[in-house]
N, C-alpha and C positions, 0 to 999 in steps of 0.2 A: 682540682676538679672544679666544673663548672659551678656556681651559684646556683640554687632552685630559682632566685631571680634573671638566669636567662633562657628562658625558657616563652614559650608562646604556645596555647595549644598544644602542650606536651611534644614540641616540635623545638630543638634546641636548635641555635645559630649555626652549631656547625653544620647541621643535618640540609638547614638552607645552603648554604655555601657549594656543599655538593650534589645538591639537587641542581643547582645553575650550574655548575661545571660538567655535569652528565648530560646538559643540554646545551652543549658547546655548539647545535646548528641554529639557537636562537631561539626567538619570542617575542612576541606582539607586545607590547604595554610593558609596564612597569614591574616591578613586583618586589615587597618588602618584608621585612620582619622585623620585631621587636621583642625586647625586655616584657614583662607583665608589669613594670613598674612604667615602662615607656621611657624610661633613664635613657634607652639605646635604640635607635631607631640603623638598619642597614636598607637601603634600597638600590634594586639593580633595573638598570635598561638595556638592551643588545641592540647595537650598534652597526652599521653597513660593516663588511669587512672584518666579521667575526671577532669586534671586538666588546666587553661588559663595560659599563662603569657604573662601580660599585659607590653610592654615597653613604658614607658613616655620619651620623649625626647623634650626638651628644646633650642631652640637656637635663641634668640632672637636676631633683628637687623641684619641677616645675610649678608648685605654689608657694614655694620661698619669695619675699621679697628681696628684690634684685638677685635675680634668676639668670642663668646666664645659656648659651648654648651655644657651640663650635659644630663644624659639618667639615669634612673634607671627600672628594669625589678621587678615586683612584680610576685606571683605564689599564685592561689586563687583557691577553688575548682570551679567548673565550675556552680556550680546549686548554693545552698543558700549562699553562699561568695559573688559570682558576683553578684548574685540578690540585696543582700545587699548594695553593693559599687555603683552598679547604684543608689538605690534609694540613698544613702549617698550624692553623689555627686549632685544629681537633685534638695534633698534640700538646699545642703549648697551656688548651683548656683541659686536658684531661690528663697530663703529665705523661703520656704514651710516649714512648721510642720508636723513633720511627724503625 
């Protein structure tokens, strides 16, 4: 089960996920979401050619001394990819069968 730490807004990651993949025709600007610690930051853009890229960014402990933080940018088609990687993710956070 997910962590109460991922959560934003009472609005959990995966519920983003499939919000962007229910709007597989696109969107103007950016749009992200977070952790409530901000440990996990995901941000999406839509791209010509119905395609998202999703950025994961990591940076856990951010007033630690020597803090550190990783980001990786994936590129998924916007319709049955996304639709996919949300339900991927829903299960693998809430232990569901698909």
């Amino acid at each position: 089960m997910a962590s109460p730490g991922a959560r934003l807004d009472d609005r959990p990651g995966t519920t983003f996920l499939e919000e962007l993949a229910a709007e597989y025709r696109g969107w103007d600007g950016e749009r992200s979401w977070q952790t409530n610690d901000r440990d996990l930051t995901v941000s999406a853009v839509f791209r010509s050619r119905g395609h998202v890229g999703l950025t994961w960014s990591l940076q856990p402990w951010p007033q630690a001394v020597g803090r550190w933080g990783a980001s990786v940018t994936i590129w998924l088609e916007a319709g049955e990819q996304m639709t996919s990687l949300a339900t991927d993710v829903r299960h693998f956070l809430t232990g569901e069968r698909p």
